[in-house]
Structures are given as structure tokens and as C-alpha cells.
C-alpha positions in Angstrom: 174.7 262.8 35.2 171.7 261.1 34.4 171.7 258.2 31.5 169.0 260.2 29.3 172.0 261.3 26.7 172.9 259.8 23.5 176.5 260.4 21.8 176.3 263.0 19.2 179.5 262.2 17.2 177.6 258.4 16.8 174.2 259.9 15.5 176.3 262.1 13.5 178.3 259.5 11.7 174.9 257.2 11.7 173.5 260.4 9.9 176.3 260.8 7.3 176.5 257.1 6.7 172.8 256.3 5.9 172.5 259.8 3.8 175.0 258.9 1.9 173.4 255.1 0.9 169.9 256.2 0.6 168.1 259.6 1.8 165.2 257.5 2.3 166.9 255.8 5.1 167.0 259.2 7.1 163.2 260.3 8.3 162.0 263.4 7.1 162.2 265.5 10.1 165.7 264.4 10.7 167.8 267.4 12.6 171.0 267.8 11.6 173.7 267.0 14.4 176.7 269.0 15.1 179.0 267.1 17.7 181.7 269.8 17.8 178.4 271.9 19.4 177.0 269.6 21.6 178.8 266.2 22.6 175.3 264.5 23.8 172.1 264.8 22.2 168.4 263.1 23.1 168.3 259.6 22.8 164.6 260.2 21.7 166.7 261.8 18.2 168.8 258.6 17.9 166.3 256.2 18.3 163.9 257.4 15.6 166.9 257.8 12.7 168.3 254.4 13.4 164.7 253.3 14.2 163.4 254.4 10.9 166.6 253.2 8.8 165.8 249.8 10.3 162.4 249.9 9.5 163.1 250.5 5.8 166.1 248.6 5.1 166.8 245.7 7.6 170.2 246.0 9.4 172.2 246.0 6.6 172.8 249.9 6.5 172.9 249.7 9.8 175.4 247.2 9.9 177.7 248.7 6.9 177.7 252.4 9.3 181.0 250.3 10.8 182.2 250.5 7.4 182.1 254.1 7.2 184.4 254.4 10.3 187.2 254.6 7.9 186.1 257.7 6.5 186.8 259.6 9.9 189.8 258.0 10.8 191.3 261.4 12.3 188.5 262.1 14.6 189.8 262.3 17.7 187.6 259.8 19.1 187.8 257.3 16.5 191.2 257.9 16.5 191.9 257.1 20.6 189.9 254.0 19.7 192.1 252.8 16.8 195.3 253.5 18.6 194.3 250.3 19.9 197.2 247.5 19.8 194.9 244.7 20.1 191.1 243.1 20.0 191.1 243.2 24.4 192.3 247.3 24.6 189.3 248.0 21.9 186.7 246.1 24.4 188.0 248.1 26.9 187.9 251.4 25.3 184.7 251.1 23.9 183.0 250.1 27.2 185.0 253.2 28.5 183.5 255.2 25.9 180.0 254.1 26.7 180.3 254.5 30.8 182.3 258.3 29.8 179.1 259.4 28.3 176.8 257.8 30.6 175.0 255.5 27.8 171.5 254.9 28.9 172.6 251.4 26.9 176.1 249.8 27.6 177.8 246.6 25.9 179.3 244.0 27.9 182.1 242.6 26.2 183.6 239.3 27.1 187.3 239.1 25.3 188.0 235.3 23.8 191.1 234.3 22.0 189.2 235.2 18.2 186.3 236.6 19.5 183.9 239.0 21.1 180.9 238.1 23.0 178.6 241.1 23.6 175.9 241.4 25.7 173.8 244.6 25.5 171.7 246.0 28.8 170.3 249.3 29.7 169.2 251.3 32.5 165.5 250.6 32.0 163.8 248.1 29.4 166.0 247.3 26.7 167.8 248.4 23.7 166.2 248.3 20.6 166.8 246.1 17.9 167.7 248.7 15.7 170.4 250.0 18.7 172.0 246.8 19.3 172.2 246.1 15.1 174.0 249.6 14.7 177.1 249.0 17.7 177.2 245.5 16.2 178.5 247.1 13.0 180.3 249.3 14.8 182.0 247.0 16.9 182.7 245.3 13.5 184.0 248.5 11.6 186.7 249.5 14.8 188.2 245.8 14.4 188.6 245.9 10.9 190.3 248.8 11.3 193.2 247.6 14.4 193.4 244.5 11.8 191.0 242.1 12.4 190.7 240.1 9.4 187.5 237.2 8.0 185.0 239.8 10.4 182.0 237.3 10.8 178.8 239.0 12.9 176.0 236.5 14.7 173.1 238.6 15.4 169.4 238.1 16.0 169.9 234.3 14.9 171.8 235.3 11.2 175.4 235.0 11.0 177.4 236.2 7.8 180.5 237.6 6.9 178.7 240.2 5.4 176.0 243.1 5.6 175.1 242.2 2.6 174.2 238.6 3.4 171.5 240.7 5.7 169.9 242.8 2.8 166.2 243.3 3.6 166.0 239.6 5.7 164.2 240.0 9.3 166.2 239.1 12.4 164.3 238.0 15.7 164.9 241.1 17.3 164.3 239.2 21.0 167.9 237.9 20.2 169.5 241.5 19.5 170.9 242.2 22.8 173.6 239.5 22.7 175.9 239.2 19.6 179.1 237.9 18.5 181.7 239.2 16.6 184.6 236.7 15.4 187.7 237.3 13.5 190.0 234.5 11.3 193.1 236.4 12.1 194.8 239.6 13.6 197.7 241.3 12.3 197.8 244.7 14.1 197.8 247.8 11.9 200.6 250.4 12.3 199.2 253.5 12.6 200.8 257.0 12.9 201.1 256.9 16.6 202.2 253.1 16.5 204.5 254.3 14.6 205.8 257.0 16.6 209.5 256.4 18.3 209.1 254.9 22.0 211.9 256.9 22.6 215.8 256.8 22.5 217.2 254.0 23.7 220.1 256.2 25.8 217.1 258.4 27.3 216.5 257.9 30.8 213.5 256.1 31.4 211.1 258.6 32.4 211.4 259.8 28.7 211.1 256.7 27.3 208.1 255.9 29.3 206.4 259.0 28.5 206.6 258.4 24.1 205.4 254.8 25.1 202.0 256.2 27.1 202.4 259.3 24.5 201.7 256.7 21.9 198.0 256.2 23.3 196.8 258.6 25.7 193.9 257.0 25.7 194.5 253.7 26.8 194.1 252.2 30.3 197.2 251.6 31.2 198.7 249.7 33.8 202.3 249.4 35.3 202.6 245.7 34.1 202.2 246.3 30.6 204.7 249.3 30.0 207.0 247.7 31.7 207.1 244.7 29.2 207.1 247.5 26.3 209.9 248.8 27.7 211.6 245.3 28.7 211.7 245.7 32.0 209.7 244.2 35.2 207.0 245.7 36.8 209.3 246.1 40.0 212.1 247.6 37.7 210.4 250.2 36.8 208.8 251.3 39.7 211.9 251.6 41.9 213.6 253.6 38.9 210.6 256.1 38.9 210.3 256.2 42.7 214.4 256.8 42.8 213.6 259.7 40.7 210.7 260.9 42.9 207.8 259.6 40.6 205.3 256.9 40.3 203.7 255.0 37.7 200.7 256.9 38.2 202.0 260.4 38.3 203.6 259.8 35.0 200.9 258.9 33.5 198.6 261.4 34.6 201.3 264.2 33.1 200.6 262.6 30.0 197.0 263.0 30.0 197.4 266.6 31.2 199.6 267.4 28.5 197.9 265.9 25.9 194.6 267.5 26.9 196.4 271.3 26.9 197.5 270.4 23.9 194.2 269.7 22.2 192.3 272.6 24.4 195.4 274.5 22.9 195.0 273.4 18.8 191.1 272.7 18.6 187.3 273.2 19.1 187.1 269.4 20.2 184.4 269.4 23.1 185.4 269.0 26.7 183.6 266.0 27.2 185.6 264.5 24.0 188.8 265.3 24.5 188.6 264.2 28.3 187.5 260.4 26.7 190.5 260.9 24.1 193.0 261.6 26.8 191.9 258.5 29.1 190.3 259.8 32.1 187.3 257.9 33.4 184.9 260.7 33.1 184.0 264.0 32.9 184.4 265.0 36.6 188.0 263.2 36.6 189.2 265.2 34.0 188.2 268.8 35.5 189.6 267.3 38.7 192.4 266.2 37.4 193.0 269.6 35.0 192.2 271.6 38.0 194.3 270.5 40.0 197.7 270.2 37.8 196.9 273.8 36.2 195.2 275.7 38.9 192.0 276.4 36.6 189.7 274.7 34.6 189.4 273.0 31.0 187.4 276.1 29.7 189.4 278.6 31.3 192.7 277.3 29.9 191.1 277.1 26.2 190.0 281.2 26.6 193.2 281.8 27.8 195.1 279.9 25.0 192.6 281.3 22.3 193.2 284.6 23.6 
């Protein structure tokens, strides 16, 4: 699929966001955008609301859009994303999210010990200013929710702790495309599927490693790091799946599969979302993989379930 798409659950929050601060932000001829229609929509669209909000009020309303992240907490994708234990699985998720969609723009985030540093590119030319101000914010808004604490951005040669310290004050926009995002301190926030049991203690481990992946679907995980959840080596607990004809990789891919009937099952969530939500690398993975574990398609399992 060709880069040429822009995420419509993004515009659609950017939309909400700005309307809500100021009407004026929006430009007249805004469409509305309905992500539970479409999941991608012309960048062209994007551009010219976050363009125009730019133009009228600096990057601070483009900047406080992270804020407003809260506000949708139990959207599925923001919810995959805030699942996240830590600063380094959020980098990786959202660069995941960006490469799912095929993002004519993508973020390059290198992970330091307080810190990100990100480094915006794109297929052809550049992002805009306006782009690169909004995914700063949002970037901001995700780790303030996973409990990054004392947020302070660096963009287009400002740094402040907050969007406010941007009101109506130019950036150099030539200095857009890399950023920084720093915290003071991390305390990670339980939330409900944190808090969800592992599993019993006295269950055999394939139980107990399915609530751990359970817990976060959406992460990329490897063998290593359940095995430390679950105190165990990396060895350990591939001999005990193997002695029970499984592997790492099976197990997890059940618990994408499941969690992906489930949501064809219980909502309207778009293919192309709940395939992100449920971890797979893109689009064509997760038919693959769906295919081949319940002999038909996404689509045709959902019209089945819905009757």
C-alpha cells in the first residue's frame, strides 16, 4: 500500500481537540471525519486542518491535542498504546503504529534513560512544521499518560514544560523535524489490564503465560521478557512449552487470534485497527495470520458473528 494515507482516528481527535479550544482553529471547509468508517483518509485533509490551526494559533493547540488523549482513553487504539509498561514499549508501538498505516511521515525514536529523541522523515520532501508540532504533543500526551512525570518538549529551538509557554511565539520551523521529549521521573500507571491477574500461581504455565501476553496484546513481545515476568529464564520456558508441544511464538500468536475474534465478535472497530491493537505488523499479517488459524477471513468471521 502506497504511503498517500493519513490516520483518520488522528485527524479525528486533532478535529475534536481544536473544535473544542477554538472553532476558528478548524478551517471552514473542514469535513467531518469518521474513523470507525474509514481508518485512512487523504493526507491532503490533514495537512490543511493542522496546517491552518498552526497558522492561526502557533503550536500551542497543536501541542495541548496530547492533552486531550485522556479524553479517549478507551479507544482501542489509544488504549493498546497505554497498556504500555514503560517509556521504550511506547517508542516502539508508536513507530509500529506509524509503519501499520503506511505513514507517508514516520518518527524515529531513539530511547535514552529520561528521554526521547525524535527524528521525523518522510517518503518525499518533509513533514511540515505543523505535522511534526502535532506528534510532538502527541508523543507528550501518551507519556503523560504511562506516567511520565516534569514532561519538558524542545522543538523548533523553544523548550518549555508547557504549551502554554508556546502561546502565539514562532518556532524556526527548519528545526521541526527533530525534537526531544524529556521526563523528571516515571512511575508507571496501573491501568485495568496492568491490573489484570497474570494468572494463578498453581496454573500450568501455558495459562500463566497466556494472562501475561493477554495483558497487552499489543505489545512486541519477545521470549526474554515474559520469561522474567514470569520468573523464569528464557530457556526455562521454552523447554516447558516445547514439552507441551508449543513455542513461544505459537502462544503468542493464539493470543492475537483470540483477542482479534473477540473484538470482530463485540465491535464495529475497523479491520485495519484492530489488526494494530492486536500486535501484528500489518494489515496483510493479520488476514494471513486470521486466515490461516480460522479458515476464513477478518470480514467473513465478523458477518458470521453478527449474523
Amino acid at each position: 500500500m502506497p504511503g498517500n494515507f493519513a490516520s483518520a482516528k488522528l485527524v479525528a481527535l486533532v478535529v475534536t481537540a481544536l473544535s473544542r479550544e477554538d472553532r476558528g482553529l478548524l478551517p471552514p471547509d473542514a469535513l467531518p471525519v469518521d474513523p470507525m468508517r474509514d481508518a485512512l483518509v487523504d493526507p491532503a485533509a490533514k495537512r490543511s486542518i493542522i496546517g491552518h490551526a498552526y497558522r492561526k494559533g502557533g503550536a500551542a493547540p497543536l501541542l495541548r491535542v496530547g492533552r486531550s488523549l485522556a479524553d479517549h482513553a478507551r479507544d482501542p487504539t489509544i488504549a493498546a498504546l497505554v497498556a504500555s509498561p514503560d517509556p521504550a514499549v511506547l517508542a516502539q508501538k508508536w513507530m509500529r503504529f506509524e509503519s501499520y498505516h503506511h505513514s507517508a511521515n514516520r518518527t524515529a525514536i531513539v530511547i535514552g534513560e529520561k528521554g526521547f529523541d525524535c527524528r521525523r522523515s518522510a517518503q518525499s520532501g518533509m513533514p511540515t512544521a505543523s505535522e511534526n508540532v502535532l506528534i510532538c504533543g502527541v508523543i507528550a500526551g501518551l507519556l503523560s499518560m504511562i506516567g511520565a512525570r516534569a514532561i519538558v518538549v524542545e522543538i523548533g529551538g523553544r523548550q518549555a514544560e508547557s504549551a502554554l509557554n508556546f502561546e502565539m511565539r514562532p518556532l524556526d520551523d527548519a528545526k521541526t523535524s527533530l525534537f526531544h521529549v524529556r521526563w523528571g521521573s516515571f512511575e508507571a500507571i496501573e491501568s485495568d489490564a496492568s491490573e489484570a491477574p497474570i494468572g494463578d500461581a498453581d496454573g500450568s504455565l501455558h495459562q500463566r503465560l497466556c494472562g501475561l501476553l493477554g495483558r497487552d496484546p499489543g505489545r512486541n513481545w519477545h521470549v526474554g521478557e515474559a520469561a522474567r515476568a514470569l520468573g523464569l529464564s528464557s530457556r526455562t520456558l521454552q523447554r516447558a512449552l516445547a514439552a507441551d508441544n508449543r513455542s513461544f511464538s505459537s502462544v503468542v500468536r493464539e493470543i492475537r487470534y483470540g483477542q482479534a475474534g473477540r473484538m470482530l465478535r463485540r465491535t464495529e472497530v475497523p479491520l485495519a485497527e484492530i489488526g494494530y491493537c492486536c500486535g501484528y505488523a500489518d494489515q496483510a499479517h493479520f488476514q494471513r495470520d486470521f486466515l490461516r488459524a480460522c479458515n476464513m477471513t477478518p470480514t467473513s468471521f465478523r458477518e458470521i458473528s453478527h449474523g
